[in-house]
PLY file of the C-alpha trace (Angstrom):
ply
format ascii 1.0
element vertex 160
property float x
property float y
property float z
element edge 159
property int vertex1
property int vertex2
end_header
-25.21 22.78 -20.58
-24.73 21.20 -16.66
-25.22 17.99 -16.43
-28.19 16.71 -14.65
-26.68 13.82 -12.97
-25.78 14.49 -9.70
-22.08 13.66 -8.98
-20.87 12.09 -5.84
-17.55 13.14 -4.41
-16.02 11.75 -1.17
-14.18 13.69 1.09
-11.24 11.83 3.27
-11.86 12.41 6.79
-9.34 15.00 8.57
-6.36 13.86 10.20
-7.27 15.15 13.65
-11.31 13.25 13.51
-9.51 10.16 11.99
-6.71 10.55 15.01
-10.01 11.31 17.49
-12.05 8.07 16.28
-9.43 5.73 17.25
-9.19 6.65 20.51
-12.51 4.99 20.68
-11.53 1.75 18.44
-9.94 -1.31 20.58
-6.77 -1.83 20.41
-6.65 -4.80 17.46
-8.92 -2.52 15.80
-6.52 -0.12 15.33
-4.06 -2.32 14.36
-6.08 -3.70 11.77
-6.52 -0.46 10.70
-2.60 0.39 10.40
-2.26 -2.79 8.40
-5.06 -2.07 6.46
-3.73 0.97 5.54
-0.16 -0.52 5.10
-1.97 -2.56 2.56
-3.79 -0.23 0.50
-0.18 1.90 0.28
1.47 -1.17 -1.16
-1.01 -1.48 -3.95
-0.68 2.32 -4.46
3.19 1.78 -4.05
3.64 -1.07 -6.92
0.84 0.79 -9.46
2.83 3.85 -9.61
6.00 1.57 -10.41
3.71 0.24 -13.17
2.90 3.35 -14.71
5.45 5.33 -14.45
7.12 3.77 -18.51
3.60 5.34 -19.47
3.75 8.80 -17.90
7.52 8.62 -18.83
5.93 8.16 -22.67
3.98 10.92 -21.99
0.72 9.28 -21.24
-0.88 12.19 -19.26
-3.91 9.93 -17.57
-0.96 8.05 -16.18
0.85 11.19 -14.76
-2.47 12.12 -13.48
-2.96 8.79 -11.85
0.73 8.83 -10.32
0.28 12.42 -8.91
-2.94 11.21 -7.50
-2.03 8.26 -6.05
1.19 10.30 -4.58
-1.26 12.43 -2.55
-3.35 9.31 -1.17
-0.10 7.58 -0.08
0.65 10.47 1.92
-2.66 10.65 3.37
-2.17 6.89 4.13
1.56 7.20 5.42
0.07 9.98 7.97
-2.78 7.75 9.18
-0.55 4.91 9.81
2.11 7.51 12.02
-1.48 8.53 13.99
-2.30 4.79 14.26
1.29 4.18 15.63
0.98 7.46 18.43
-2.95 5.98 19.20
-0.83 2.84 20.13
2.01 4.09 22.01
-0.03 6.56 24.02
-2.51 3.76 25.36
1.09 1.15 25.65
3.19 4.02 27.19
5.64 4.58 24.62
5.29 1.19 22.94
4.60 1.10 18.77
3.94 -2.87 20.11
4.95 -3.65 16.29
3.63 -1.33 14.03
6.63 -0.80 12.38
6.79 -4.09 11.65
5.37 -4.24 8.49
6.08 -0.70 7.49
5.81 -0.38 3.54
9.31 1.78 2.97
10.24 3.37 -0.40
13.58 4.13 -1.60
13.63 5.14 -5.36
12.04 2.45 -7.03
12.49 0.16 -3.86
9.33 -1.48 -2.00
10.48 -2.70 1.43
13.93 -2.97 -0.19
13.17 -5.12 -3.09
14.02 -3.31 -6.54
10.83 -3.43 -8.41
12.37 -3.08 -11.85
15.43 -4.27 -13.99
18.27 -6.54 -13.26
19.19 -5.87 -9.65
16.38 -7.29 -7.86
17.84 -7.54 -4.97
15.66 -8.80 -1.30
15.81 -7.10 1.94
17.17 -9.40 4.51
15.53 -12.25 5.70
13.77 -12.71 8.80
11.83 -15.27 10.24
8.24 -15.29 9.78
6.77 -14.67 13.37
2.86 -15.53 13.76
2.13 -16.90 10.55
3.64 -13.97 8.85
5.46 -13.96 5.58
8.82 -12.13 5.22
8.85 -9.57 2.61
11.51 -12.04 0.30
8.69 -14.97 0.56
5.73 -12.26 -0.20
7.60 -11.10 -3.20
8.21 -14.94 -4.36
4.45 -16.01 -3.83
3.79 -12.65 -6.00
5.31 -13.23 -8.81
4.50 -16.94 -8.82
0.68 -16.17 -9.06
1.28 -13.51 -11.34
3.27 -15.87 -14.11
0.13 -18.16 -13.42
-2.12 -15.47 -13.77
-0.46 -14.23 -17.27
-0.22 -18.09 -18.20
-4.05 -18.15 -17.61
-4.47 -15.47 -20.12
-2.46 -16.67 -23.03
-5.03 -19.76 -23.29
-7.65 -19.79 -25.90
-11.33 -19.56 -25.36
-12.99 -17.54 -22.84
-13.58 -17.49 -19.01
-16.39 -16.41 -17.04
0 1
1 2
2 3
3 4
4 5
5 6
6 7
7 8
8 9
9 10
10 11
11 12
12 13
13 14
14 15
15 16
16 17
17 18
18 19
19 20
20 21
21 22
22 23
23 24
24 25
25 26
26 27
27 28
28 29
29 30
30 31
31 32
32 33
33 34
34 35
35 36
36 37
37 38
38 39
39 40
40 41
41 42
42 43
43 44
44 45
45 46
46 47
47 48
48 49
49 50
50 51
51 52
52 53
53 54
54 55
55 56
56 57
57 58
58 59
59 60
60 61
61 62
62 63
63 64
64 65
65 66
66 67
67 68
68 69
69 70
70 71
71 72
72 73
73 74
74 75
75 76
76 77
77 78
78 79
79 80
80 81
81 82
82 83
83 84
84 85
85 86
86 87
87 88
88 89
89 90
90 91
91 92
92 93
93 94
94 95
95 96
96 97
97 98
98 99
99 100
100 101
101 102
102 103
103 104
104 105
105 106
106 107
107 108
108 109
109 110
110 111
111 112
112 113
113 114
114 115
115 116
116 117
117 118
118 119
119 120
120 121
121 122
122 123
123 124
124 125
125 126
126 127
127 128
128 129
129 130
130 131
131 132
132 133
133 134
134 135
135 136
136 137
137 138
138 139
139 140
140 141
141 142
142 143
143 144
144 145
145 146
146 147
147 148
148 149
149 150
150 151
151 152
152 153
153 154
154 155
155 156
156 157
157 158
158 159
């Protein structure tokens, strides 16, 4: 028997009424946006890296999640190339820095940091510009909050 509940599914907007509505966003809008977006791909980025052991180990919800998030990141990747044109059509050619921050993948690389074993190995450093943190010092800060974080949650008692 149907369920009664009605269900609620969102459908992503299409690339060419996404590409349309920024032409109406200011510019720092739409650079918001790409980082936004940049953002959002990270997180996608490192939480397949985390479940791929478990789809490895056969954990089907995991391959599910992994082939999911797979199509998203696309989605995402081809938002942040229609942010980039949006820009360079209104600078004349210029990206003005989009790539900047560009979230690349290589294997099991995140902006050229190896997310797994031995060889961790850092993209070269640059110098922060505007109060921005080079991929190296983003990485560091990471893991230092997450060893506090796991620290937090070997202690006894519990935390609301």
């Amino acid at each position: 028997m149907p369920s009664s509940e009605p269900t609620t599914t969102s459908t992503p907007i299409p690339a060419d009424l996404f590409a349309l509505a920024l032409h109406d966003l200011p510019l720092d809008s739409v650079h918001a946006k790409s980082a936004e977006l940049r953002n959002s791909l990270a997180h996608l980025l490192e939480s397949n890296i985390q479940l791929r052991p478990f789809a490895a180990a056969g954990d089907a919800d995991c391959v599910e999640a992994i082939a999911e998030n797979e199509v998203v990141m696309k989605r995402f990747e081809e938002r942040i190339a229609l942010c980039r044109a949006e820009v360079e059509r209104r600078m004349g050619g210029s990206g003005h820095g989009l790539d900047d921050d560009a979230v690349k993948v290589n294997g099991d690389k995140v902006n050229g940091v190896v997310e797994s074993g031995d060889d961790e190995r850092a993209a070269a450093e640059v110098p922060a510009q505007s109060g921005r943190l080079t991929d190296e010092e983003l990485r560091r800060r990471l893991e230092a909050r997450m060893v506090e974080d796991n620290a937090e949650e070997d202690d006894d008692g519990v935390h609301l």
